[in-house]
C-alpha positions in Angstrom: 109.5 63.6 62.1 106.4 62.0 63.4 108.6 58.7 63.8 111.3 60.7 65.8 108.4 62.3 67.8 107.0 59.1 68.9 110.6 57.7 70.0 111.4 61.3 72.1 107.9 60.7 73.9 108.4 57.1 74.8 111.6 58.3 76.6 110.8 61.7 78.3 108.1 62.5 81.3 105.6 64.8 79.4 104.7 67.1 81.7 101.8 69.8 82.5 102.2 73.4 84.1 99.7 75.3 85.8 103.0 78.4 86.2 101.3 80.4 88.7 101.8 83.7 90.8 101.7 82.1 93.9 102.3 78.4 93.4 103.2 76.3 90.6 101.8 73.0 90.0 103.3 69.9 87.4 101.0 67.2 86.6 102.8 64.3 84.4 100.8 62.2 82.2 99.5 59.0 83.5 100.9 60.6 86.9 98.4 63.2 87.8 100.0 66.1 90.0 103.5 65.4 91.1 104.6 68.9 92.2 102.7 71.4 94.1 105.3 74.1 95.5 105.2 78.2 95.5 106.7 80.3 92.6 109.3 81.2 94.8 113.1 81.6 94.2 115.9 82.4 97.0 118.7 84.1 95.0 122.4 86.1 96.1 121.4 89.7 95.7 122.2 91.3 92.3 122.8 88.2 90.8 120.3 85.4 89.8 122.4 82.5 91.6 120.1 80.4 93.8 121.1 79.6 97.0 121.8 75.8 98.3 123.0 74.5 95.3 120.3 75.2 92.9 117.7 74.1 95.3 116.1 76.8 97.0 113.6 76.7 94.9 109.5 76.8 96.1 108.7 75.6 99.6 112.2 76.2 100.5 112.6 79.7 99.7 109.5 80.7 100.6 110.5 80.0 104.0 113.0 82.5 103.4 110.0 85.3 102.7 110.5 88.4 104.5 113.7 86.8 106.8 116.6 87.0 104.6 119.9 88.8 105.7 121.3 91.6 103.4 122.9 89.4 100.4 120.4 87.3 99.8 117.0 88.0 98.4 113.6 85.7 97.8 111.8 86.4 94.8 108.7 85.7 93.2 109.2 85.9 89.6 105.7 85.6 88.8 103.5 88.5 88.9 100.3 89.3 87.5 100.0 85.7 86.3 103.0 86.8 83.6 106.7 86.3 84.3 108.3 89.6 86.0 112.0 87.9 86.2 112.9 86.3 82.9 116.3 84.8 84.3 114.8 83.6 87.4 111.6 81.8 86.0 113.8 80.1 84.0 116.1 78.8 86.9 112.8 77.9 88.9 111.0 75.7 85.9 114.4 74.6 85.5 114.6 73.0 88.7 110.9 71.7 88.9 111.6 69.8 85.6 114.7 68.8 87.1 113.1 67.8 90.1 110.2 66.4 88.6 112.3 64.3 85.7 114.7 62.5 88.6 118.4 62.5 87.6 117.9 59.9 85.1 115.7 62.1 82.6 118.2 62.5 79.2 115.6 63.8 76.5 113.5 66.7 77.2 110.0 66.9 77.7 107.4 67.8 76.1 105.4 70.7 78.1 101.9 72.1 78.3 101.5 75.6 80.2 98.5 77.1 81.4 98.8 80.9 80.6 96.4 84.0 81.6 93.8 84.6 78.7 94.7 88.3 78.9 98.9 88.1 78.0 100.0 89.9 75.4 102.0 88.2 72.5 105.4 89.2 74.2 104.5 87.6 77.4 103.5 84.4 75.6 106.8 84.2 73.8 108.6 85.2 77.6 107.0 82.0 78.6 108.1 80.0 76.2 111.3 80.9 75.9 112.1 80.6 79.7 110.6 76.8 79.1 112.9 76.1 76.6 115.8 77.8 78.0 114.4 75.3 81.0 114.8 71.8 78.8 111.3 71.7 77.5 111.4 70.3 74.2 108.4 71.5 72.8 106.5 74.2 74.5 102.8 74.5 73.6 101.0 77.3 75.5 96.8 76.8 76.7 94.4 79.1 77.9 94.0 78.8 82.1 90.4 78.8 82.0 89.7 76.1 79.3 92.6 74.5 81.6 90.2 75.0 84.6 87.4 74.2 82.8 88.8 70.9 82.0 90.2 70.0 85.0 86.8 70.6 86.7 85.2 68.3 84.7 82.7 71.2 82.7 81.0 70.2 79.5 82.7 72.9 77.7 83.0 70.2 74.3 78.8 70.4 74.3 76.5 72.8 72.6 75.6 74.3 75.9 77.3 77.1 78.2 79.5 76.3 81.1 81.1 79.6 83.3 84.5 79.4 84.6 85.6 81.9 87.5 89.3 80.7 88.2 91.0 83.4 91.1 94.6 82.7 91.3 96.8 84.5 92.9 98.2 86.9 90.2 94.8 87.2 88.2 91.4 86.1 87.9 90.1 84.4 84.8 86.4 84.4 83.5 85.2 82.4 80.8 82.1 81.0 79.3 82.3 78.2 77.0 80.6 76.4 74.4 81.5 73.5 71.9 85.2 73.1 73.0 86.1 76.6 72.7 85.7 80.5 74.6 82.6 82.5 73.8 83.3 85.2 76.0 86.3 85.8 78.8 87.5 88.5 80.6 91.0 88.0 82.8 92.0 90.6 85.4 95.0 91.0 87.2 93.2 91.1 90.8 93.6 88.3 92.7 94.9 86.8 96.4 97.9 89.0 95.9 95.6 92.0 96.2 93.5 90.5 99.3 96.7 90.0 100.8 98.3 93.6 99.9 94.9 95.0 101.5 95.5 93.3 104.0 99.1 95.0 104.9 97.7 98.2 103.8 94.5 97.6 106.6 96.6 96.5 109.3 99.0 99.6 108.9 96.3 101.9 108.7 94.2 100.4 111.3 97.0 99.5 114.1 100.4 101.2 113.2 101.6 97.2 112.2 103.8 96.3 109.9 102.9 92.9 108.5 104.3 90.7 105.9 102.9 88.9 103.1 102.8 86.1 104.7 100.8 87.0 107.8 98.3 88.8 105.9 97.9 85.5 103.5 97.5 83.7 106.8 95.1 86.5 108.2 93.1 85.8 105.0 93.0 81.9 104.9 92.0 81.6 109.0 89.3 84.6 108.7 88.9 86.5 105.2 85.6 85.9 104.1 83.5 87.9 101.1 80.3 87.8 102.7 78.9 88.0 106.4 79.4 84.7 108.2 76.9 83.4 110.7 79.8 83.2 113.4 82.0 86.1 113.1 85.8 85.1 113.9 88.9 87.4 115.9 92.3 86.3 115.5 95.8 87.5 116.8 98.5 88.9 114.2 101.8 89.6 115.4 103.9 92.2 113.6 106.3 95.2 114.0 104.5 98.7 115.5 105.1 101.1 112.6 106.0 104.2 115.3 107.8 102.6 117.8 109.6 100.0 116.0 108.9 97.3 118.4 107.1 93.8 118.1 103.3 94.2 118.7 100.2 92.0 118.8 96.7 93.0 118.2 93.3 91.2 117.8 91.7 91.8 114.9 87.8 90.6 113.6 86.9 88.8 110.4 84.3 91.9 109.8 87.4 93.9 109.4 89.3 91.9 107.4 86.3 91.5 105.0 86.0 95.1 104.9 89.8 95.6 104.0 89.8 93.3 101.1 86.2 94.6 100.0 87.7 96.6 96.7 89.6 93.6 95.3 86.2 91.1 95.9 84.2 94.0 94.4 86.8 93.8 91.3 86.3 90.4 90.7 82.0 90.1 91.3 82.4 93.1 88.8 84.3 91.1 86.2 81.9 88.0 86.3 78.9 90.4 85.8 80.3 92.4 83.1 81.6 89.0 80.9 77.8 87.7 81.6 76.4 90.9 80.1 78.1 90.3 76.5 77.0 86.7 77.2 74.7 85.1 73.3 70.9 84.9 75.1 71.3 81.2 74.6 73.8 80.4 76.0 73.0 83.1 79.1 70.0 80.1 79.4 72.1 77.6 79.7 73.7 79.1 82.6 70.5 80.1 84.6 70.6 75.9 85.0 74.3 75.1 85.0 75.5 77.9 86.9 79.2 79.2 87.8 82.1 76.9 89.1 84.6 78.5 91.1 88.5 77.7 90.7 91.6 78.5 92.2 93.2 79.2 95.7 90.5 82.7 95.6 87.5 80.5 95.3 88.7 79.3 98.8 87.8 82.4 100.2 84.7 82.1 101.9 81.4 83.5 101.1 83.0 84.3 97.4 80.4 82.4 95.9 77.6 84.1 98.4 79.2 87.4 97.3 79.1 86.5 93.2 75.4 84.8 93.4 74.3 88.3 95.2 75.5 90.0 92.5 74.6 87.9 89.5 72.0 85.7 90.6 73.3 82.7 89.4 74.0 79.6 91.1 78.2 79.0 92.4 79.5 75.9 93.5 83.3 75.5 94.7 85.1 72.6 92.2 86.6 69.7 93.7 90.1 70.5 94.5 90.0 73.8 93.0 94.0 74.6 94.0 94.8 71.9 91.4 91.6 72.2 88.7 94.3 73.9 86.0 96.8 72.0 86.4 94.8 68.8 86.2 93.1 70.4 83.1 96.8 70.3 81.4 97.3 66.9 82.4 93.8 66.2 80.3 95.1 68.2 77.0 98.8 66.0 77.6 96.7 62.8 77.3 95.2 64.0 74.1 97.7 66.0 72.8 97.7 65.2 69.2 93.6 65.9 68.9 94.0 69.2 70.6 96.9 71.2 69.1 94.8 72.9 67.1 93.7 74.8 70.3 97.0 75.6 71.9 99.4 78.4 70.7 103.1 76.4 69.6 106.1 77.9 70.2 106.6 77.1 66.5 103.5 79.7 65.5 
């Protein structure tokens, strides 16, 4: 078996998956990231056919968001970090393998996916299953803050405590760790999906406009912020007017957008200070040196660390590319594969 193992690797394109909410991201080994595109899929309505072929798939049918005529739907089959669509996810990974293997690819891969701490065993075996079903030939699943851990570069393998904060968009993983393994975590499905739904919600309230998604993830990006910035920002959104049923403007600041997405920021600072409470002392003095390093699309938000440091006291810095710090964490655990199966769940368990 191990023979036949080594001859399947030699000839398939091992492959890494950070399966996200809002984007997912493949990183091959010896490759780093070759695939960076949103978990979105543009299907016929009712059925789980996707448009152009197979191909409207990410970027593509994102673009479709919010415009689609009546037969045809987009759909984001990820929610909450966990699949919501089983058929769908499996077309989309499908097609990102396919995409990422060429047309040349005839044994399966071998894949690595990083998975919310918090799933339950049902949505583990969801995931692997719609890998399979996708042409993964083995399917080993790893936690996404030891992912993001990794990727950042933490000394999570040393007898000292590192702290994770990874905001994605579906959830938001916490996690200290210690000698190659999770002390403490705490994973929350609040994320950028809830900034942006805030968002809608504000606008509505606020101005009689209807927004989409997109706009308010736009609105977020150009002005969110979690704390008070030293040069408050004002910025035009362009929607429908909820009464009249007509296109409208309006200028709206970045005090009020902090404002509107002040519950979901309040979730998350609440989630890092409650996993620090059931924190071993020692380690807890580790961290007063080492501090917390911020992950994920979220951590782009600014003044998120300003906002967590307020309520913690501890010192946040932003990771180097945080967008891609999970999926570069798989990419680590691919090139070491055999020493670390012992710390992934296998679709064989």
């Amino acid at each position: 078996m191990r023979v036949l193992d080594w001859v399947l690797g030699r000839f398939s394109v091992d492959m890494g998956i950070d399966l996200g909410t809002a984007n997912t991201l493949v990183c091959v080994k010896g490759r780093g990231i070759v695939l960076n595109e949103p978990s979105v899929v543009a299907v016929r309505k009712g059925t789980t056919e996707v448009l152009l072929n197979g191909r409207a798939v990410g970027a593509t049918a994102k673009e479709m968001l919010g415009k689609t005529p009546g037969n045809i739907v987009a759909i984001r089959p990820m929610k909450d970090g966990v699949i919501a669509d089983f058929e769908v996810t499996e077309a989309m990974l499908k097609y990102f393998i396919y995409k990422v293997h060429g047309r040349n690819w005839a044994v399966s891969p071998r894949v690595v996916i990083a998975v919310p701490s918090g799933i339950t065993p049902v949505e583990k075996r969801a995931v692997i299953n719609s890998a399979e079903r996708a042409g993964a030939r083995k399917v080993y699943l790893m936690e996404e803050p030891m992912a993001a851990a990794i990727g950042c570069g933490l000394p999570f393998a040393e007898p000292r405590g590192s702290m994770i904060v990874d905001i994605g968009g579906g959830t938001t993983e916490v996690a200290i760790l210690s000698l190659g393994g999770i002390v403490k975590s705490t994973s929350i499905r609040t994320a950028g999906d809830e900034m942006d739904l805030a968002i809608v919600t504000y606008m509505r309230s606020a101005y009689d406009l209807k927004i989409g998604e997109q706009s308010a993830e736009t609105v977020k990006k150009t002005i969110g912020s979690a704390f008070p910035l030293k040069k408050e920002m004002t910025m035009e959104v362009r929607g429908l007017d909820a009464k009249k049923g007509l296109p409208k403007k309006v200028i709206v600041t970045s005090e009020e957008i902090r404002e509107a997405i002040g519950e979901p920021v309040a979730v998350i600072v609440e989630a890092v200070r409650e996993t620090l409470q059931t924190c071993p002392p020692e380690l807890a003095g580790d961290l007063i040196e080492q501090g917390i390093t911020l992950a994920g699309g979220g951590a782009l938000l600014r003044g998120i660390g300003k906002a967590i440091h307020e309520k913690v006291g501890l010192p946040c810095r932003l990771a180097d590319d945080p967008l891609t710090a999970v999926a570069r964490g798989t990419g680590v655990f691919l090139d070491n594969l055999g020493e670390v199966k012992s710390i992934l769940d296998h679709a064989d368990d």
